[in-house]
N, C-alpha and C positions, 0 to 999 in steps of 0.2 A: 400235468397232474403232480401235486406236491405230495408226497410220501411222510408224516413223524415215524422213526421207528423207536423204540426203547433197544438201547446197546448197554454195555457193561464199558466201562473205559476200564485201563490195565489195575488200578485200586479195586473194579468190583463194581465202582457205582453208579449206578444208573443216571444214564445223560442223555436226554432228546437230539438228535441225530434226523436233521432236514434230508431229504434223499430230494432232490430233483429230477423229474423224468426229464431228460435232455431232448426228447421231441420238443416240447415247453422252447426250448432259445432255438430252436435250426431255422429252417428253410421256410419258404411260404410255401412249399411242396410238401405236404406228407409224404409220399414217396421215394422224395430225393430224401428226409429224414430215412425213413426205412432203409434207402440204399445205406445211407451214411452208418446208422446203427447199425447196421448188419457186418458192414464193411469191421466197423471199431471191433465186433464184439468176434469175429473172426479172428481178426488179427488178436485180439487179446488169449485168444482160445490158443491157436496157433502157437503164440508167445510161449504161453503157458508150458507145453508140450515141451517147448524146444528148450526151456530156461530147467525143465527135470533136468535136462542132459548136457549142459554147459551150455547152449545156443540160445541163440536169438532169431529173429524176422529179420532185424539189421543188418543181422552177420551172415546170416544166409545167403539174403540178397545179395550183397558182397563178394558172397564167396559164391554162387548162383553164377554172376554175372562175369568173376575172373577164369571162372571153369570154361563157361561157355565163349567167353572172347578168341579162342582159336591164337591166345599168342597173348605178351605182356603189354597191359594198359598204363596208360600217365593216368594219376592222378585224376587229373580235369576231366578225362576220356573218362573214368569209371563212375565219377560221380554226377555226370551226365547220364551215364547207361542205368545207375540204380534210381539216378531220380531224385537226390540228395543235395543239401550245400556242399557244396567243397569242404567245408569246416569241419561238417557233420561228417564226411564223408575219410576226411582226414582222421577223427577220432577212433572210427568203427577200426580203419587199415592200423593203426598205432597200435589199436587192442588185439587185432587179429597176429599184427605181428610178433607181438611181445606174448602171445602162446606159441608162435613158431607156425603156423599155417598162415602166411603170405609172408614176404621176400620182397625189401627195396633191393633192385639192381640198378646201376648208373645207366644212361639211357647213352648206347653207342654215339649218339650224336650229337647230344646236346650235353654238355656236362656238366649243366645245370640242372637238367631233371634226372626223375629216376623213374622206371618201370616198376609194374607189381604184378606179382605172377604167385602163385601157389606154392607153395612146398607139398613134399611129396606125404608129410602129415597136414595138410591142407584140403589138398586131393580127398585123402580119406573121410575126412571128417566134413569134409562138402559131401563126399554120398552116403555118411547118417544121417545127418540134418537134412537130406533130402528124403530118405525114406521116413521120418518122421515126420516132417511136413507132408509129405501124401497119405502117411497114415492118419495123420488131425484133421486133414479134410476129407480122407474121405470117408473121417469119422462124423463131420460136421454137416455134410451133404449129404448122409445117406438115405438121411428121409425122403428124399427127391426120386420119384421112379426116372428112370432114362428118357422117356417122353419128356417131362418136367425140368429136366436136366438141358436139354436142346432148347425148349421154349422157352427156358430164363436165358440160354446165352444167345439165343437169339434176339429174344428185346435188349436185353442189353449191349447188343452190337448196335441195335437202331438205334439207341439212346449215343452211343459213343459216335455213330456216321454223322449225326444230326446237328450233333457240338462240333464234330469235328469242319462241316461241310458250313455251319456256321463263324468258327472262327476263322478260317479259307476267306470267307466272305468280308470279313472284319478285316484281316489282313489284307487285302485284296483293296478296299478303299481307303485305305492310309497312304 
């Protein structure tokens, strides 16, 4: 469905403005569109939240994931665990460090790499952006009674066993 809206551009004047509904280019799956659209329009919500308070979804994750590693990650290690390019994952740490919540340490063994580990304003500022990110969602979810809440993560576990137990298979005949 294509959208004309009438906008004002920053002179005042009025300019026709195409909106695309993005269902129009996704999947051959309505559904998987819906997952996807819901997925974007969370994380954008989400975003939103965290970027009032200096954060990000990025950075979160980042800082999520070096909270939770039980000790200092490489690099390679962290952007495996977020999910990220290395590249990508390089800029977030750059950013994160140059506010002083995360810390290159030389890596006792190699001394060619370095560890990344928290600072103790790191620390902190990983359990804001955590309590704001659970307050965004569970601003975003709460139309869902608890029933509704278990029956969405329950199909959507079957949808992730499904792919998973299909790429198993894929890899499997290679």
């Amino acid at each position: 469905m294509m959208v004309l809206r009438k906008t004002r551009d920053g002179d005042g004047h009025g300019m026709a403005q195409r909106q695309a509904d993005k269902r129009d280019f996704g999947s051959s799956d309505v559904l998987v569109d819906e997952l996807f659209a819901t997925t974007q329009r969370l994380r954008a919500f989400v975003d939103g939240r965290l970027r009032e308070h200096g954060a990000s979804v990025s950075r979160l994750r980042t800082l999520r994931v070096l909270a939770r590693a039980g000790g200092p990650l490489r690099m390679r290690d962290l952007a495996e665990l977020v999910g990220n390019a290395p590249r990508t994952t390089t800029t977030i740490v750059d950013s994160l460090e140059k506010d002083g919540l995360v810390e290159r340490v030389r890596h006792p063994e190699d001394r060619r790499a370095f560890l990344l580990t928290l600072t103790e304003e790191g620390v902190r500022r990983h359990r804001e952006a955590e309590e704001l990110d659970r307050a965004a969602l569970a601003t975003a979810t709460g139309a869902l009674a608890p029933a509704e809440r278990e029956q969405l993560r329950s199909l959507l576990s079957r949808i992730r066993t499904t792919v998973g137990e299909q790429a198993a298979d894929a890899d499997a005949g290679t």
